[in-house]
C-alpha positions in Angstrom: 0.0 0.0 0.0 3.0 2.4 -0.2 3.0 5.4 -2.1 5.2 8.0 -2.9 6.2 11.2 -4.9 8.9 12.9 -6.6 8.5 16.1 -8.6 12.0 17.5 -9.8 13.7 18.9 -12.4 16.9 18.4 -14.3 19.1 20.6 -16.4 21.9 19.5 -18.7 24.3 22.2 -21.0 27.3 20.9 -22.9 29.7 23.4 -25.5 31.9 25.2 -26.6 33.5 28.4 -24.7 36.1 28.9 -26.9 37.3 26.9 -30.2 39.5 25.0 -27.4 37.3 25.1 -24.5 34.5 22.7 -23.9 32.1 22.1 -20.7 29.5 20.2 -19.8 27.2 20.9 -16.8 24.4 19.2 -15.0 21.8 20.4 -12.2 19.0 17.7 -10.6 16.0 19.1 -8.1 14.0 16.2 -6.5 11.5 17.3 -4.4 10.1 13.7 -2.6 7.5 12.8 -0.1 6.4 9.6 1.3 2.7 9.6 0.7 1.6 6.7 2.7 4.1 4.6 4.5 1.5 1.8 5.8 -1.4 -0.3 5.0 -4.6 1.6 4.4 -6.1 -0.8 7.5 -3.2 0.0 9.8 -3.3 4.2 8.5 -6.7 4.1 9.8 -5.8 2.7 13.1 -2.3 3.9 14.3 -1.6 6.5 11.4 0.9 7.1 9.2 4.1 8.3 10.8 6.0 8.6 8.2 3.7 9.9 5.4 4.6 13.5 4.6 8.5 13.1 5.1 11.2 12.6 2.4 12.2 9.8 0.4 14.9 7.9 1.8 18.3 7.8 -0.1 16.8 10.5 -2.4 18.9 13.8 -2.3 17.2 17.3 -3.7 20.2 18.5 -5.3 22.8 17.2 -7.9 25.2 17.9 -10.2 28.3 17.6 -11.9 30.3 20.0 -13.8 33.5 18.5 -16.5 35.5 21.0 -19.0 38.5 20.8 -20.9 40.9 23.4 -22.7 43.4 21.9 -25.4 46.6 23.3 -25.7 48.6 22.5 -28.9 49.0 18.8 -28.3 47.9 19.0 -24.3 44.5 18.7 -23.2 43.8 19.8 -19.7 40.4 18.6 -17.7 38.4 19.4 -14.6 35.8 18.1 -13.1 33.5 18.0 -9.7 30.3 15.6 -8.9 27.9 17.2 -5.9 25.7 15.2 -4.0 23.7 16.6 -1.5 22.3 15.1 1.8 19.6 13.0 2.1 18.3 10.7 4.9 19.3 7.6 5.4 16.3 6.0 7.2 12.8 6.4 7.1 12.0 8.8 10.0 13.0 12.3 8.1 12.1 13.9 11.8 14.7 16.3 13.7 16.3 13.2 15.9 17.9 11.6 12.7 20.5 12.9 10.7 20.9 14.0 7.0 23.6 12.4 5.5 26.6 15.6 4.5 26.1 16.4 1.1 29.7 15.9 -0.6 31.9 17.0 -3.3 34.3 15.0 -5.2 36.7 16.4 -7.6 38.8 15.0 -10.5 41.7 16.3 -13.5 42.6 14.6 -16.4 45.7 15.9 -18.4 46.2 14.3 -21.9 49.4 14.5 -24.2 49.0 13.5 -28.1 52.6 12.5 -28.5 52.3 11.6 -32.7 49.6 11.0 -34.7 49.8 7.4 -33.3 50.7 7.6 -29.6 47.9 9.5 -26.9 48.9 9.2 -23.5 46.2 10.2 -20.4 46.5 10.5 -17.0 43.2 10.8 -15.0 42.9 11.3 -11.3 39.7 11.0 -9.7 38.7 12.0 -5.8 41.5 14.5 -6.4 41.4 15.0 -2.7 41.0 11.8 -1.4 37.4 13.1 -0.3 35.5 10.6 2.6 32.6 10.4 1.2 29.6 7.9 1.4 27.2 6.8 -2.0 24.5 5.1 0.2 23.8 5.0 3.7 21.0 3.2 5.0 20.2 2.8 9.1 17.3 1.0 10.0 15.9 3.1 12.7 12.6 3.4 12.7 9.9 4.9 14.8 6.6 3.7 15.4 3.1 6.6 15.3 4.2 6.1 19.5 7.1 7.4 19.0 9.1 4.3 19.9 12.3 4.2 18.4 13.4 0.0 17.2 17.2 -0.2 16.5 18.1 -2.9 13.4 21.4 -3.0 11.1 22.6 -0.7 8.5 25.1 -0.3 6.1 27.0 1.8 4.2 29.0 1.8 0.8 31.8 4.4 0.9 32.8 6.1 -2.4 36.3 5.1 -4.2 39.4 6.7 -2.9 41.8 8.9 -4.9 42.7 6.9 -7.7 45.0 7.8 -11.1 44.4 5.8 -13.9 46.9 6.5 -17.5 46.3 5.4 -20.4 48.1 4.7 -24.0 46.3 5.2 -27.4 48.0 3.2 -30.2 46.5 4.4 -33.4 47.4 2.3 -36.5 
């Protein structure tokens, strides 16, 4: 019997700045709400206490940004990914916690040695950002107010990493 909604909006531009300058950027709104949480036999008994809060694991705003700028035979990048907070359980009241929103940057630089030999070097987490994809905690409180404890998890994001790579073009 659950039900739920999410209005939102997303917003995507990709170009040219220059004849050697390209970006791409991305913008997401979600605006959620759990509509009913329970059974519609239960709702009329004990209510609903969680109807009227967010979506879990749903943050309202997103985006990424990525440009490049060539240089002769260089190619320079830059990039950042924004998540922000969400909840992680399904009690969106003022005891639990958001999750932190987080920002996670990366660089590429690229070198077109010959018309045969690329080389690239991408980094990503730049700054070896802590950061966490998903988080779920299985609090949960009853239309009492009763608070039951159960497990939970979480899936960190990657590290810093660096990545290069060789083109052979023949």
């Amino acid at each position: 019997d659950g039900k739920a909604r999410v209005d939102g909006i997303a917003l995507g531009a990709a170009g040219y700045l220059t004849d050697r300058w390209s970006i791409v950027a991305n913008y997401t709104f979600l605006d959620s709400e759990v509509l009913q949480s329970v059974s519609n036999r239960t709702a009329s008994l004990t209510g609903d206490p969680i109807a009227g809060r967010e979506l879990v694991q749903t943050p309202r705003n997103a985006g990424n940004l990525w440009t490049t700028y060539q240089l002769n035979q260089w190619t320079f990048g830059y990039g950042v990914n924004y998540q922000g907070s969400f909840y992680p359980n399904n009690t969106s009241t003022a005891v639990y916690r958001k999750t932190d929103a987080y920002w996670v940057h990366r660089a590429m630089v690229g070198l077109r040695v010959n018309e045969w030999l690329s080389l690239q070097l991408n980094v990503n987490n730049l700054f070896d950002k802590v950061y966490y994809t998903s988080i779920r905690n299985n609090l949960t409180v009853n239309a009492a107010g009763t608070v039951t404890a159960g497990s939970g998890w979480a899936s960190p994001g990657d590290g810093r990493s660096a990545v290069l790579n060789a083109t052979f073009s023949f």
